[in-house]
C-alpha positions in Angstrom: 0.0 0.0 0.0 1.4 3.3 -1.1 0.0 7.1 0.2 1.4 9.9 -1.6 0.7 13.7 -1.8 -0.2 14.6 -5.3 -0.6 18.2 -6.2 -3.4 19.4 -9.1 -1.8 22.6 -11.1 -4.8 24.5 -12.2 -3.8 27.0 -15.9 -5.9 30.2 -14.3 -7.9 30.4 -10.8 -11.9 31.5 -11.9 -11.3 34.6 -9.9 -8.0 36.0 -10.3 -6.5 34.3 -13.6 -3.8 33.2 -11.0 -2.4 30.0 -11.5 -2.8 27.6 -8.3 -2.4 24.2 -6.7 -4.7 22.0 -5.3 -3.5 19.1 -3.2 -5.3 15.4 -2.8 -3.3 13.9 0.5 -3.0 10.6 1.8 -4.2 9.0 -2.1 -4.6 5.5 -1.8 -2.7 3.6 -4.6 -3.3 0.4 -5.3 -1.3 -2.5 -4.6 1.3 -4.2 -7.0 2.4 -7.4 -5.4 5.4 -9.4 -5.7 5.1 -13.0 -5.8 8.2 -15.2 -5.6 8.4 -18.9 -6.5 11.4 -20.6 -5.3 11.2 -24.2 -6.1 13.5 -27.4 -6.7 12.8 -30.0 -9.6 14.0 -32.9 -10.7 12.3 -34.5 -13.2 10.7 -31.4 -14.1 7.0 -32.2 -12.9 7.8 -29.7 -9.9 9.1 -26.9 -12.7 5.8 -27.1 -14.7 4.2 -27.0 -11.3 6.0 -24.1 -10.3 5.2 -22.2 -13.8 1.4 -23.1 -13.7 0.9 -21.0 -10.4 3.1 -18.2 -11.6 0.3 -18.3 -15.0 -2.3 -18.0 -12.4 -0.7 -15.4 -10.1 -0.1 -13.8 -13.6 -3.9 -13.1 -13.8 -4.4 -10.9 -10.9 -3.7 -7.4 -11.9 -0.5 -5.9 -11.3 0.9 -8.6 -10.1 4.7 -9.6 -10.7 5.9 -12.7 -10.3 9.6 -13.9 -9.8 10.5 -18.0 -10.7 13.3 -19.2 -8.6 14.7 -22.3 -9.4 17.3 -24.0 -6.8 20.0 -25.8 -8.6 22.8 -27.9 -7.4 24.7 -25.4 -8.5 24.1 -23.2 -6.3 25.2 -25.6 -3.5 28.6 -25.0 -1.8 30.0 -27.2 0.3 26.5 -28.3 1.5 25.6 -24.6 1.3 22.8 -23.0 -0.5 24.1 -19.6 -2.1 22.5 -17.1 -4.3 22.7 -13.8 -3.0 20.2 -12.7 -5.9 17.5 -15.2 -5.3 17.8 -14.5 -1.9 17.8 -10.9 -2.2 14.7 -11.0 -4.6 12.9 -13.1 -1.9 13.6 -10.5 0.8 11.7 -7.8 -1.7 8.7 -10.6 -2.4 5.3 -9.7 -0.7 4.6 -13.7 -0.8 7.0 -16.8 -1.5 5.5 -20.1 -2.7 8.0 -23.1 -1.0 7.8 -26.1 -3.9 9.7 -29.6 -3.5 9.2 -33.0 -5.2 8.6 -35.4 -2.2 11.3 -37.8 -2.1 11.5 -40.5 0.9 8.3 -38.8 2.2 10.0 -35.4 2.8 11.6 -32.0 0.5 14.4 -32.7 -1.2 17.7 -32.3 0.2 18.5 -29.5 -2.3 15.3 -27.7 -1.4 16.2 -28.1 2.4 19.9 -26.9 1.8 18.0 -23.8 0.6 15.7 -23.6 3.5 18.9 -24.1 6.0 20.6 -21.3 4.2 17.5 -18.9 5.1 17.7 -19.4 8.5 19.9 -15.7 8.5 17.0 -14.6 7.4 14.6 -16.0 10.4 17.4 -14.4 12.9 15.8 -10.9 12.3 12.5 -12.3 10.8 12.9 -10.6 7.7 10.0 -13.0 6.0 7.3 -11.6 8.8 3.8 -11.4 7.6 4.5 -12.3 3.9 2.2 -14.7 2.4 3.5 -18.2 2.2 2.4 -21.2 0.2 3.4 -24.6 -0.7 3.4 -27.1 -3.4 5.0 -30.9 -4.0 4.7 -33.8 -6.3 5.7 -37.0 -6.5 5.2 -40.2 -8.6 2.8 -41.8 -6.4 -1.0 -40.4 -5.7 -0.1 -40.3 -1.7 4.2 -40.7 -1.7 3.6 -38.5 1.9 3.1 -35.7 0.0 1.3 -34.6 2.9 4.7 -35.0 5.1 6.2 -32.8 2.7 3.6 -29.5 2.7 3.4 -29.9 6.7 7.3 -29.1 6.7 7.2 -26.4 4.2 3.9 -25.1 6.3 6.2 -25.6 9.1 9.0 -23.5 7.7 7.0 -20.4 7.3 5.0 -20.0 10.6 9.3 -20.3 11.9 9.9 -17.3 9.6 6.1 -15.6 10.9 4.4 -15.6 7.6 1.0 -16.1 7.0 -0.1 -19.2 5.1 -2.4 -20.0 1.9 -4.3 -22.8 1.4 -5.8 -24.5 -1.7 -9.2 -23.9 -1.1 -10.9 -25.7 -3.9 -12.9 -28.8 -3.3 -12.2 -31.8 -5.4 -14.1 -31.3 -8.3 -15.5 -34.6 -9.1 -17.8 -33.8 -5.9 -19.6 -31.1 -7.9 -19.8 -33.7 -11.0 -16.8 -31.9 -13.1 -14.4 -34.5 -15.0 -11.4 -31.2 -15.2 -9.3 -32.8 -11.9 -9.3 -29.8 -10.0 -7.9 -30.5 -6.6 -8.5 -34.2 -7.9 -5.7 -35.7 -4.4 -7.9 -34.0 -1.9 -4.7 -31.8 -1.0 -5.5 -28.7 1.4 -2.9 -27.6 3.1 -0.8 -27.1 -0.4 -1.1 -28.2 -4.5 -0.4 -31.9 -4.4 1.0 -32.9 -7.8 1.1 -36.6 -9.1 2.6 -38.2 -12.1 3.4 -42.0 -13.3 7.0 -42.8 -12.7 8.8 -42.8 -15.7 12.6 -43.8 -16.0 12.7 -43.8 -19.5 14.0 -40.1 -19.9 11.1 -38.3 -21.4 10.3 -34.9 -21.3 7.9 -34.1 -18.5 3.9 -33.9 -18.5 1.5 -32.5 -15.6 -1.5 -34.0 -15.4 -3.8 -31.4 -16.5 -6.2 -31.6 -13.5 -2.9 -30.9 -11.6 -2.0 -28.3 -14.0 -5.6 -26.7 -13.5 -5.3 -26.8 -9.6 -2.2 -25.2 -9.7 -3.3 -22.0 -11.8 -5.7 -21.6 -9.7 -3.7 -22.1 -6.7 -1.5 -19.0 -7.8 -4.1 -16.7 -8.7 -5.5 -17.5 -5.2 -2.0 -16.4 -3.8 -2.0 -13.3 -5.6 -5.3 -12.7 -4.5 -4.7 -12.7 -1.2 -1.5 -10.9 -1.4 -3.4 -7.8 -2.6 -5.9 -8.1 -0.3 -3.1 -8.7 2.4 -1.4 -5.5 1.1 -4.6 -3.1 1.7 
């Protein structure tokens, strides 16, 4: 939320033919949020994940939105670094966590990450953004669930304020599209076939659906958040 002082310049006053200023205080702008999307991926299911909600958090007005991919790259010595990313996290109004579950928990490139931002939780610089959370894995249950209760976890340490899904599964209203189609709440739950064979990766598109939504949700909320 933004206030500024604007000032009106007037050509000729109806009395005098002086020019004069008139000025509107305390003008309510509206909010541009910033949503970040820091993710790890694998296979690549997570990545089109990851770009579905930033397509749906595309759709709310004046939003921007920032993709952040981890990469073992950026790990040294154990140690997640990317001043950039990091720095472009500090400037998000929300950040949407995303891991493929593997062994029933984020991957350990995704945790390296998290580990690293623990200088941020020292002087809570995350407080009251919006937080959200998304995983996948090759199995319809894998303990996806473990997965989104440790990223949920993460961000009530760093004091954020958390988004759920909040779409029923669809098949309950007699829709066929997938929405929501793993009865996951607490974050997107994304599911595909393994697949060792080295093909490019597909998202299921009920998965692909819940996810759009998911991010315009986000967004959402993060303008609301920001009145």
């Amino acid at each position: 939320m933004t206030k500024e002082s604007i000032y009106f310049t007037f050509p000729y006053s109806s009395l005098y033919d002086i020019p004069r200023s008139v000025s509107v205080k305390n003008l309510t702008l509206a909010p541009m949020p910033t949503v970040a999307i820091i993710y790890f991926s694998g296979a690549g299911h997570t990545h089109l994940m990851a770009q579905a909600i930033a397509e749906g958090a595309t759709k709310v007005e004046d939003t921007t939105v920032e993709l952040l991919r981890v990469t073992g790259e950026q790990i040294v010595n154990g140690r997640w670094k990317n001043d950039e990313g990091l720095e472009k996290l500090n400037q998000a109004d929300a950040i949407v966590f995303g891991s493929p579950t593997y062994m029933g928990g984020v991957a350990a490139q995704f945790k390296a990450f998290i580990d690293a931002a623990s200088e941020v939780w020292f002087r809570h610089g995350w407080k009251d953004k919006i937080a959200a959370g998304f995983t996948h894995s090759s199995s319809p249950s894998g303990d996806k669930q473990g997965t989104l209760l440790y990223l949920a976890t993460n961000a009530a340490q760093h004091g954020m304020i958390w988004v759920n899904v909040g779409d029923l599964q669809s098949f309950l209203s007699g829709n066929d599209d997938g929405v929501n189609r793993l009865g996951g709440f607490l974050g997107v739950m994304g599911q595909s076939q393994l697949d060792m064979s080295g093909k490019e990766a597909v998202l299921d598109s009920g998965d692909y659906l819940t996810s759009v939504r998911f991010g315009q949700r986000i967004a959402e909320a993060t303008k609301r958040w920001l009145k």
